[in-house]
C-alpha positions as CSV (number, residue, x, y, z in Angstrom):
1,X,27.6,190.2,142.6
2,X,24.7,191.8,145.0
3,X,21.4,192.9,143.1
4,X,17.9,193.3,144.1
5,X,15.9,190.4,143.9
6,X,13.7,191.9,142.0
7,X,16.2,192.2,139.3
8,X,15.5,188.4,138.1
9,X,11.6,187.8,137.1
10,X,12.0,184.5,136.7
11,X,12.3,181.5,139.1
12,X,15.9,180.6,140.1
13,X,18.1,177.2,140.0
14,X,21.4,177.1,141.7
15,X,23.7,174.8,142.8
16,X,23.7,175.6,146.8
17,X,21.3,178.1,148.5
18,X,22.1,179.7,151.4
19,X,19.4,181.9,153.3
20,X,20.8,184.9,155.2
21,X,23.7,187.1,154.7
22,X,25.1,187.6,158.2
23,X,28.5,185.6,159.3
24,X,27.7,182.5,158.7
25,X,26.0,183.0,155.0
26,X,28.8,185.5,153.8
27,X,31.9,183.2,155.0
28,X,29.7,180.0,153.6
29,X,29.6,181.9,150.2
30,X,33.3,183.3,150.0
31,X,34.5,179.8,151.2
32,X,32.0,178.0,148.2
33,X,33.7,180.6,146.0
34,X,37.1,179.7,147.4
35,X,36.2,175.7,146.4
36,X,35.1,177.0,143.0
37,X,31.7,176.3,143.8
38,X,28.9,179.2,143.1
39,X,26.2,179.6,145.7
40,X,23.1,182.2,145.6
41,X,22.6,184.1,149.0
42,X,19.8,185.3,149.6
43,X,19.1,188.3,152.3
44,X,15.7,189.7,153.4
45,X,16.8,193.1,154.0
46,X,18.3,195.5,152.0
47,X,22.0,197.3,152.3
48,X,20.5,199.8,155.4
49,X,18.0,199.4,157.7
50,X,14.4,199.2,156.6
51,X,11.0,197.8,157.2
52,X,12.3,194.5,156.6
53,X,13.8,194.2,160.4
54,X,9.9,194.3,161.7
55,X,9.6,190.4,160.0
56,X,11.6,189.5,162.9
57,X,9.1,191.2,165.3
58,X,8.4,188.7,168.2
59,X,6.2,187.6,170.8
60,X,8.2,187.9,173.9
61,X,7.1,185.6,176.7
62,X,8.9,188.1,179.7
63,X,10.8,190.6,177.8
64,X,12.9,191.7,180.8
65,X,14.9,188.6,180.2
66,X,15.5,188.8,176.2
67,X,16.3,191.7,174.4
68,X,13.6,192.9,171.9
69,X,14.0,192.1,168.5
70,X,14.7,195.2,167.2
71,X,17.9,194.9,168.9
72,X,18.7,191.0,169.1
73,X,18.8,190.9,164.8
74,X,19.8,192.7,162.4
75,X,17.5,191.8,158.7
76,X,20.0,193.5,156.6
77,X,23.2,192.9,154.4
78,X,25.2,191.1,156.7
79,X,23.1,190.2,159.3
80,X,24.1,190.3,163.0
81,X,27.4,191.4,161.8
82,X,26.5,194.9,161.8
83,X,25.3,194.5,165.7
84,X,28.6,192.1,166.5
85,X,30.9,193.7,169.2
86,X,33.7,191.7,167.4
87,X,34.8,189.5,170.2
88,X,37.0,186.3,168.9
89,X,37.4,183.3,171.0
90,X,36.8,179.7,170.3
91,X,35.0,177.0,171.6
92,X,37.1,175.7,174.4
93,X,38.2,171.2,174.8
94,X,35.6,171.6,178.2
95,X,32.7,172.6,176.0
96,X,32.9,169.0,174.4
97,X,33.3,167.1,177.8
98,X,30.7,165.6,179.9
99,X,30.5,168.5,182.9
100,X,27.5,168.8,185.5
101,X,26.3,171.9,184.1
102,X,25.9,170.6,180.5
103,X,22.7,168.6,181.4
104,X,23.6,165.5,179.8
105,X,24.2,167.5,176.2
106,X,26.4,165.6,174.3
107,X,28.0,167.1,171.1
108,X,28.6,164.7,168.6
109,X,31.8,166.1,167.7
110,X,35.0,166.9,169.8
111,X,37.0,170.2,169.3
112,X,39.1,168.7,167.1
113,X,37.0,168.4,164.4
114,X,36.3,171.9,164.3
115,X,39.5,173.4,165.7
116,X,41.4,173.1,161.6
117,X,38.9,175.6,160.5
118,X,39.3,178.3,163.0
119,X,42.5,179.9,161.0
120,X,40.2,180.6,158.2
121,X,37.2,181.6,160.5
122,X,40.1,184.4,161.9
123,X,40.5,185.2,158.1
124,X,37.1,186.0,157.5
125,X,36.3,187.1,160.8
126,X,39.4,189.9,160.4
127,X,41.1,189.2,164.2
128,X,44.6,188.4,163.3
129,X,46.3,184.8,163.5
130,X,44.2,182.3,165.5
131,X,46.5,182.6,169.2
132,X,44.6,182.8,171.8
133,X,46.8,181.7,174.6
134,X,49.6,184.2,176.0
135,X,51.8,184.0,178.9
136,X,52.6,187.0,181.3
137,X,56.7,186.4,181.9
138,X,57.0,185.4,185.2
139,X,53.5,185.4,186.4
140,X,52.4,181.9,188.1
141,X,49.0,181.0,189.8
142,X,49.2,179.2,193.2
143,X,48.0,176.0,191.5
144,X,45.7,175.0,187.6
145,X,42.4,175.4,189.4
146,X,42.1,179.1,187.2
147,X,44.5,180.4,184.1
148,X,44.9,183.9,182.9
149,X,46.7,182.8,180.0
150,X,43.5,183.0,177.4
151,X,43.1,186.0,175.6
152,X,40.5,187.2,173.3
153,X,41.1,188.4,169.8
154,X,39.0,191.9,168.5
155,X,37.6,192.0,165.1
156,X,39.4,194.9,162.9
157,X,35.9,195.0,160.7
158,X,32.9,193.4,162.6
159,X,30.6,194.0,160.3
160,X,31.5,191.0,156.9
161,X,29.8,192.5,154.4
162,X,32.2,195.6,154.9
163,X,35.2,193.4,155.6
164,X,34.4,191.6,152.6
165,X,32.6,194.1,150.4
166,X,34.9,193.7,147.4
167,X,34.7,190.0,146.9
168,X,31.3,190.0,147.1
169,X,30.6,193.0,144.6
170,X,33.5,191.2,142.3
171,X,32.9,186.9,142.7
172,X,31.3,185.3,139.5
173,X,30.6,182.3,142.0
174,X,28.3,184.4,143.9
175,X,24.9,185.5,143.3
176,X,23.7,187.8,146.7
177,X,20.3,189.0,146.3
178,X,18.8,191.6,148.4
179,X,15.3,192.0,149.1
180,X,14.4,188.3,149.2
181,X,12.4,186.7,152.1
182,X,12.2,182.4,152.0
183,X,8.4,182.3,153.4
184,X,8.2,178.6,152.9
185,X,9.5,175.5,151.6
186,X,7.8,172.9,149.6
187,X,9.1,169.3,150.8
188,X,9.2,166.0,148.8
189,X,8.0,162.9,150.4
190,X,11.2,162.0,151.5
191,X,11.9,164.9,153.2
192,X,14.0,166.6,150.4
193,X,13.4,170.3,150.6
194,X,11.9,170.8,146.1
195,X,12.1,174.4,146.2
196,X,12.5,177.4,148.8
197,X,9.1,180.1,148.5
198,X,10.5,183.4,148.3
199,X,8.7,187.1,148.5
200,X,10.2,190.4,147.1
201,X,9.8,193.3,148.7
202,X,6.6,193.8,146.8
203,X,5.0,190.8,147.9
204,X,5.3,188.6,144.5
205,X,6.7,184.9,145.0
206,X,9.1,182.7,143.5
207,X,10.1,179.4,143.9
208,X,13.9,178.8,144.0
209,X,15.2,175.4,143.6
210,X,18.5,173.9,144.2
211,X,20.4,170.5,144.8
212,X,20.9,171.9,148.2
213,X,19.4,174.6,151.1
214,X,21.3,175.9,153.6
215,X,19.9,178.0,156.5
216,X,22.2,180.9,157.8
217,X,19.6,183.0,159.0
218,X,20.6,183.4,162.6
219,X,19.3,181.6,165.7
220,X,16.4,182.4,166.1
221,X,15.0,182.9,162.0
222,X,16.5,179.4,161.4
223,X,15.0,177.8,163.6
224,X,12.1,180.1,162.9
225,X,12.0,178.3,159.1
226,X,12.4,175.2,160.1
227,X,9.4,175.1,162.7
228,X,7.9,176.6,159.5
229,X,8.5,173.3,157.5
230,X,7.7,171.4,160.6
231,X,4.3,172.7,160.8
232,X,3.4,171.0,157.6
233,X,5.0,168.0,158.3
234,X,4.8,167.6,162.0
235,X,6.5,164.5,161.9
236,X,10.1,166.4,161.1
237,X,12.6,167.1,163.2
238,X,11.9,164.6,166.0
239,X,8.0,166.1,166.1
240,X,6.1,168.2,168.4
241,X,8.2,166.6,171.6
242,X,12.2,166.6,169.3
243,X,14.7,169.0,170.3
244,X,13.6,171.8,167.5
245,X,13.1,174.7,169.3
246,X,14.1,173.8,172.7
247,X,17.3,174.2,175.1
248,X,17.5,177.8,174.0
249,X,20.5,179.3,175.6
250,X,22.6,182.5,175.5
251,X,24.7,183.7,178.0
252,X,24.9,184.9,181.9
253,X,26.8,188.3,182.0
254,X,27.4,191.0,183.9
255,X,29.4,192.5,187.2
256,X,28.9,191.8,190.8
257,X,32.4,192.0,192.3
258,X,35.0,194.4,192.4
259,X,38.8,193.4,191.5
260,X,41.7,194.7,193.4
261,X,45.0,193.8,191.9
262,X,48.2,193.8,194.1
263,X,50.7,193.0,191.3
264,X,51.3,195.8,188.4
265,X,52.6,193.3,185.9
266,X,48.8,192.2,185.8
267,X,47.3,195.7,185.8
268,X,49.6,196.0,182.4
269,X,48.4,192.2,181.0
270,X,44.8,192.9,181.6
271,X,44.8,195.8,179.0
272,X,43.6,196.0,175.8
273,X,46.9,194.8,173.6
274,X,48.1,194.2,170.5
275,X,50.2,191.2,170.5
276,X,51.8,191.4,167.2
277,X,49.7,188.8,165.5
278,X,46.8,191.2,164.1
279,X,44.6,192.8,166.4
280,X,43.9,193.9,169.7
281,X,43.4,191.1,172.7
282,X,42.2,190.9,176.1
283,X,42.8,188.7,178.9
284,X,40.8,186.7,180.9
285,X,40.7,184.3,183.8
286,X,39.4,181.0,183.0
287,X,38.5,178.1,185.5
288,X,40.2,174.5,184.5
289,X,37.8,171.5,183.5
290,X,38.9,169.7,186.4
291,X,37.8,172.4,189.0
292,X,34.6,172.2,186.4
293,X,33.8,168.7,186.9
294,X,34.7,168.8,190.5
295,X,33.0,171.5,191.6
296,X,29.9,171.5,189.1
297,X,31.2,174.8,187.8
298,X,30.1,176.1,185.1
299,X,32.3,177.4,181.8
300,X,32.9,181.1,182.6
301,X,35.3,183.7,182.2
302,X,36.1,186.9,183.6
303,X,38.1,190.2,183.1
304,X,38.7,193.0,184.8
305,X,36.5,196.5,183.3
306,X,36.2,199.9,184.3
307,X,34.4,201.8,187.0
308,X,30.5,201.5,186.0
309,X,30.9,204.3,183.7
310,X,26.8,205.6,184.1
311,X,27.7,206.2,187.9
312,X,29.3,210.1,188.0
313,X,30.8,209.0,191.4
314,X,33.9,207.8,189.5
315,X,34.7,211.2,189.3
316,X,36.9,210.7,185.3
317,X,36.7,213.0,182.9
318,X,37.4,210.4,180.2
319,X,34.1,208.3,181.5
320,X,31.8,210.5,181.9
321,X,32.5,211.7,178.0
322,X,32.0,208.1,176.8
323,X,28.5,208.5,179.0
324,X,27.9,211.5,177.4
325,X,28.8,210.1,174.0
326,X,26.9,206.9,174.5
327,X,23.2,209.1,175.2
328,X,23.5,211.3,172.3
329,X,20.9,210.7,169.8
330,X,23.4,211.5,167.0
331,X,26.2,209.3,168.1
332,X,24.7,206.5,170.3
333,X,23.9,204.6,167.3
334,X,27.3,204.9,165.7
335,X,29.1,204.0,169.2
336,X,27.5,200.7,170.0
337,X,25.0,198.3,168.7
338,X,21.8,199.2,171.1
339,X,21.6,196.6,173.1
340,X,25.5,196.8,174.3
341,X,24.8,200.2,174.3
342,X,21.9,199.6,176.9
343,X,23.9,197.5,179.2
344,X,26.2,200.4,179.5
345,X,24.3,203.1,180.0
346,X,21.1,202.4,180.9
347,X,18.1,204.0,179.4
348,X,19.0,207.8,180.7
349,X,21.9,209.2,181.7
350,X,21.5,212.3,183.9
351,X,23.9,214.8,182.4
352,X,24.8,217.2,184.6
353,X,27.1,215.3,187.2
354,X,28.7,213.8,183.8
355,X,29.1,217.6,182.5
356,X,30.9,218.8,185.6
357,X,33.5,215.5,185.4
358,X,34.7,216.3,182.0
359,X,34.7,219.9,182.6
360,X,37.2,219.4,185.8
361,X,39.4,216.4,183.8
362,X,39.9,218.3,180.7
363,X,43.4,217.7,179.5
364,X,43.1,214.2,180.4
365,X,39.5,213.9,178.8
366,X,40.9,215.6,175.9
367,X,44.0,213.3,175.6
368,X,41.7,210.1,176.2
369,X,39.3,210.4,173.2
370,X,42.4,211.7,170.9
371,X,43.8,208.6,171.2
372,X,40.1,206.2,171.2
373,X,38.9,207.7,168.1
374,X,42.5,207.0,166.0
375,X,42.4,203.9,167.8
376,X,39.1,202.8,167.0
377,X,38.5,204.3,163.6
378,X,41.5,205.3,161.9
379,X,44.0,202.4,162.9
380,X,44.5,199.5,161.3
381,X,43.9,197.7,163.9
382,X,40.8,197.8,165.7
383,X,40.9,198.2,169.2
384,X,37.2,197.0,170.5
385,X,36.7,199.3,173.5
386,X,38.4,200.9,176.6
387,X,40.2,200.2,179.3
388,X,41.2,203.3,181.5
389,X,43.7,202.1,184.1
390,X,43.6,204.0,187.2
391,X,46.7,203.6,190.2
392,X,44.8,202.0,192.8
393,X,44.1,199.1,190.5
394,X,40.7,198.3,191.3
395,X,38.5,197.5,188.7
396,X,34.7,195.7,188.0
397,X,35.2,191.8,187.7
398,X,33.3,191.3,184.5
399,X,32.2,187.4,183.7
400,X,30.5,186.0,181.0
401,X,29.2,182.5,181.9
402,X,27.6,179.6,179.6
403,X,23.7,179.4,180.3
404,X,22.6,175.4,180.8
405,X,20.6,174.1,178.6
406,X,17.2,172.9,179.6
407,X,14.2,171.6,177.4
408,X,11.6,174.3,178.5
409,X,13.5,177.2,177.6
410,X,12.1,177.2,174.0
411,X,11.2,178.9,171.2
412,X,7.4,178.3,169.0
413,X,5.7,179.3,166.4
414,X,3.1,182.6,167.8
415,X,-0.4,182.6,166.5
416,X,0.3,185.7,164.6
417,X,2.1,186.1,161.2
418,X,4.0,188.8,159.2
419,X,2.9,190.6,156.8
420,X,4.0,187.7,154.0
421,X,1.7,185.4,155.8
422,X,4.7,184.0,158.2
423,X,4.1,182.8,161.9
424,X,6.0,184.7,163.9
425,X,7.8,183.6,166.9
426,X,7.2,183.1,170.7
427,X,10.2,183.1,172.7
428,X,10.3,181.8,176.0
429,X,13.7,181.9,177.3
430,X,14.1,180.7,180.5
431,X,17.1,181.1,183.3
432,X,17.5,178.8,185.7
433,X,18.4,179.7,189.5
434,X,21.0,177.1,189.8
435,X,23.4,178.4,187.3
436,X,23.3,181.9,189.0
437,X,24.7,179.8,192.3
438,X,27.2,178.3,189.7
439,X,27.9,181.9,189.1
440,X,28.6,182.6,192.2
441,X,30.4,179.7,193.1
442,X,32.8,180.4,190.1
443,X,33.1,183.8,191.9
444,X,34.0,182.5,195.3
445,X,36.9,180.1,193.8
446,X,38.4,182.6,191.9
447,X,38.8,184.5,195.0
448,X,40.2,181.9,196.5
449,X,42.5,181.3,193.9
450,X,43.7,184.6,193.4
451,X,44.4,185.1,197.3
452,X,46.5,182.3,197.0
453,X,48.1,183.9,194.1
454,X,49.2,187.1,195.5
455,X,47.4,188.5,192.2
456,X,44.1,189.9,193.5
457,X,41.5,190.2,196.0
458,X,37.8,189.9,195.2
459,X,35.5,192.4,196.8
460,X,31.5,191.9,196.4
461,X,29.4,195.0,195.5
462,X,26.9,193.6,198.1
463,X,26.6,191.4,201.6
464,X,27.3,188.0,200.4
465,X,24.2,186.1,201.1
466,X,23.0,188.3,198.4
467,X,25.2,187.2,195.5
468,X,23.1,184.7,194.1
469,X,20.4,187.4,194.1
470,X,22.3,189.7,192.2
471,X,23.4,187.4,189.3
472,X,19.5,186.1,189.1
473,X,18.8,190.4,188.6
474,X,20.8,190.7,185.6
475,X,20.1,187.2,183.6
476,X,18.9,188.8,180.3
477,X,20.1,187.8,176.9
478,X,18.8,187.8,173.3
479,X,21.8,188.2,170.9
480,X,23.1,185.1,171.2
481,X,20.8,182.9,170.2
482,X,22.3,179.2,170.6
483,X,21.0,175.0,171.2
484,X,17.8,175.3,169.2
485,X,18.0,173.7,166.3
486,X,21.1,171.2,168.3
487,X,23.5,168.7,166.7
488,X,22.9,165.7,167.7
489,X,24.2,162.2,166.7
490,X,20.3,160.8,165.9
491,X,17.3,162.3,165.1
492,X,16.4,162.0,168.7
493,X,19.2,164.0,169.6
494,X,19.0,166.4,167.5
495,X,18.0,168.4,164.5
496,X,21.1,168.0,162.2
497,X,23.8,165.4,162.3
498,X,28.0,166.1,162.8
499,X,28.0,167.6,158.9
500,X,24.6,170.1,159.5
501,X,23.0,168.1,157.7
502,X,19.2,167.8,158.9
503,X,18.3,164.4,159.9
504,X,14.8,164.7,158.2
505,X,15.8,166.8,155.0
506,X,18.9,165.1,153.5
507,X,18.9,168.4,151.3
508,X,18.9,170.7,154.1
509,X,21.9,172.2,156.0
510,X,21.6,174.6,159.1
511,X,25.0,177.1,159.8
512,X,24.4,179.2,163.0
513,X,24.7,179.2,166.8
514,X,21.4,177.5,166.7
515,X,23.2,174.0,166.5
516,X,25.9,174.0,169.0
517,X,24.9,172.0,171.5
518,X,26.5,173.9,174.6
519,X,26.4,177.7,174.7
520,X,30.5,178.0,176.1
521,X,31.8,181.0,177.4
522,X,33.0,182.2,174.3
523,X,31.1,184.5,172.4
524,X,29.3,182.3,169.2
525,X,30.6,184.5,166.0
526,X,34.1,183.0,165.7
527,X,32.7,179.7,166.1
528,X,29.6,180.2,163.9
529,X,32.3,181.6,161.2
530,X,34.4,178.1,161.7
531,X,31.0,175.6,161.1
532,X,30.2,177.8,158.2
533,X,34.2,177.0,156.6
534,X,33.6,173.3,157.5
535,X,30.4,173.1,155.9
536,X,31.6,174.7,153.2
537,X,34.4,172.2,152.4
538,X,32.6,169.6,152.8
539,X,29.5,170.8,150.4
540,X,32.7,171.4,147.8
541,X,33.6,168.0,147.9
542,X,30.4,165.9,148.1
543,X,30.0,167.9,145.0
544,X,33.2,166.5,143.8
545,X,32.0,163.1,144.6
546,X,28.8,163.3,142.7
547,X,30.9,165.2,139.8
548,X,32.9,161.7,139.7
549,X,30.4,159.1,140.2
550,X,28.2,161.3,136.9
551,X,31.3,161.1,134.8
552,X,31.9,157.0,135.8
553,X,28.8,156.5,134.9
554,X,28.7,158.4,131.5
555,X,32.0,156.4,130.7
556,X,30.4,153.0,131.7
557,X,27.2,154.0,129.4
């Protein structure tokens, strides 16, 4: 069921926890449910958008790097969910392997011990069956230095609190309460996390205790609470010089190359699809670990994408509209969340130029958005954007890289609180130089490799001795929000162990992006959705064990 906190005067006790209602805490709760186990979920916001998002406010070190907060979270029913593009892909076998570019990180896990969970992570995550390989009939590279076999699946219902709404409103097993912020924790001399603080919307407090806490808040909040809990034991977590907080990564994206393909069969392949298995997919090139660990490469993929669509030179009806669409006050926010929005557009969008394009592509305008808006709102089946192919087949080489982690790239607690008394956070994410030449290097073998191919040729958008330049110009990130809270396989390591399990709070679990250890080229949701299944199952049966080992001992007595 989902109530206002306020609904309940009294102090709570529950079984499991779990703080935050975005991907993570609504697939850890339906999964619990799943087991037979109840949780209660507890979610700062409310069902819309309200004053609640300015607890997440921020102190920004260099805010042209990271998106502001009003745009990197989402303190609402089902958190970052409603600001999700839907983008499906899993972590990849590299990610797991020691690489150059991961810095020594070391996940204390391999794929395999999260790869059984991603069926139901597609489940909950509504993108179909978990394939994400595909084969373009009698397509070959030159060589196994680059694939274009991996596709990405699309999210039919980003946003899980929609997806899900039903099973939430209906579950006995769950207890969602809206309205509830966890301002503090008080901590047992072991470590044991007694009870959670928790402030209505009003202000008043309550304590909430349960046999165990887990953390789904996002990045950046959970690692936000558990600096809180640090602070008064400063000993946790590894202390002032432990991982918490540090190696904060997202991702290296953007366009700085041109794609020109020479064979059709791969201007068809490289368009959005559905593939028979439950949603829309799209391509992409992907570099092998081999050429990785040979060349210090980092993991990175890329795709072709239309004409920059802000630009009026590209002279299409059908783009300019989407421009058009994507500036309007009324629509912008129903379109996009803002900061893929942003990355679009820009800030303004002169509209004249745009006005004259559509006026002079018409029919084809017309028959464009006809077909987008069934597609992307009446169908079901989801398709997650456009793709407008065009007969010279030259396209923007889009890539979206893995950032490396490094130690001073961090996240604090700021000197200033919220208005429940909270510090807020500083955020001091950092982008190094040397993985925008591992950008560009990635960019120069993929040429390479498609020349040899007879599949494409790679055409910068400036002089070459530029390149590294350009990448450098468009590092800025702030909704993924991964490596702060790491796993690790001690408490030197890292901040929770292979289960999620904190190392210093043996009641305390943490489910987001926060704990992966590498940031991948794969967008974190899927991935986050997987961890929160896992933890899930095993929560149900360590409570299955301690159900048995009470009812030995009541026998023996």
């Amino acid at each position: 069921m989902i109530r206002d906190f306020a609904a309940t005067l009294d102090d709570l006790r529950c079984e499991t926890c779990i703080i935050g209602s975005g991907p993570a805490g609504i697939a850890l709760a339906l999964e619990l449910s799943a087991q037979g186990r109840p949780s209660l979920v507890l979610e700062s916001g409310g069902e819309r958008a309200s004053s609640a998002q300015d607890l997440s406010a921020a102190e920004i070190v260099d805010p042209s790097v990271h998106d502001d907060m009003s745009i990197a979270v989402a303190r609402r029913l089902g958190g970052a969910s409603n600001l999700w593009g839907g983008r499906c892909m899993p972590l990849d076998p590299c990610d797991f392997e020691p690489r150059p570019f991961a810095r020594g990180a070391r996940w204390p896990i391999g794929l395999d011990d999260i790869a059984p969970y991603y069926e139901a992570a597609c489940r909950y995550a509504t993108c179909g069956e978990p394939m994400f390989e595909a084969t373009i009939p009698g397509a070959h590279g030159a060589d196994d230095d680059f694939s274009f076999e991996s596709i990405e699946r699309a999210s039919n219902v980003p946003k899980m609190h929609k997806a899900h709404a039903r099973e939430l409103a209906a579950s006995r097993q769950i207890d969602l309460r809206l309205g509830a912020t966890v301002v503090d924790f008080e901590i047992a001399e072991n470590g044991a996390i007694e009870a959670a603080v928790v402030a209505g919307v009003a202000g008043a407090r309550r304590r909430i205790v349960a046999d165990r806490f887990v953390i789904a808040a996002g990045g950046l909040e959970s690692t936000r609470l558990l600096l809180i809990a640090q602070r008064k034991r400063p000993e946790m977590f590894g202390g002032a010089d432990g991982p918490l907080g540090r190696y904060y990564m997202g991702h290296i994206i953007g366009e700085i190359a041109d794609i020109f393909f020479r064979d059709d069969r791969f201007d068809d392949a490289f368009d959005l699809l559905r593939d028979g298995h439950g949603s829309y997919t799209r391509r992409r090139f992907t570099p092998s670990l081999a050429l990785q660990q040979a060349d210090g490469l980092p993991n990175i993929c890329f795709w072709p994408i239309v004409p920059p669509i802000a630009d009026p030179r590209h002279r299409s009806g059908a783009l300019s509209a989407v421009a058009l669409a994507l500036s309007t006050p009324v629509l912008k926010n129903f379109l996009l969340p803002e900061a893929i929005r942003i990355r679009h557009v820009g800030p303004h969008v002169d509209w004249l130029p745009h006005l004259r394009n559509v006026m002079s592509d018409a029919p084809r305008m017309a028959a464009f958005l006809l077909r987008f808006v069934y597609c992307r709102y009446l169908a079901a089946e989801r398709i997650p954007g456009y793709f407008i192919r065009n007969r010279s087949m030259r396209y923007g080489l889009s890539y979206h890289c893995e950032q490396s982690p490094r130690a001073e790239s961090r996240v604090t607690l700021a000197d200033t609180t919220d208005r429940f008394g909270a510090p807020r956070l500083r955020i001091d994410l950092r982008f190094s130089r040397e993985d925008a030449e591992g950008v560009v290097r990635a960019h120069e073998r993929l040429a390479d490799w498609l020349q040899r191919s007879d599949i494409a040729e790679v055409h910068y958008r400036q002089p070459e001795a530029e390149n590294v330049d350009a990448v450098v110009a468009r590092m800025s990130h702030g909704t993924h929000q991964i490596g702060t809270a790491r796993m690790g396989a001690t408490r030197s390591e890292g901040v929770v162990d292979r289960d999620l399990r904190c190392f210093d709070a043996p009641n305390l679990f943490v489910a987001s992006s926060a704990v992966f250890c590498t940031s991948s080229q794969a967008n974190p949701t899927l991935s986050i959705v997987a961890f929160a299944v896992r933890l899930a199952r095993y929560i149900a049966s360590e409570n299955a064990r301690e159900t048995n080992v009470r009812s030995e001992i009541a026998h023996a007595t």
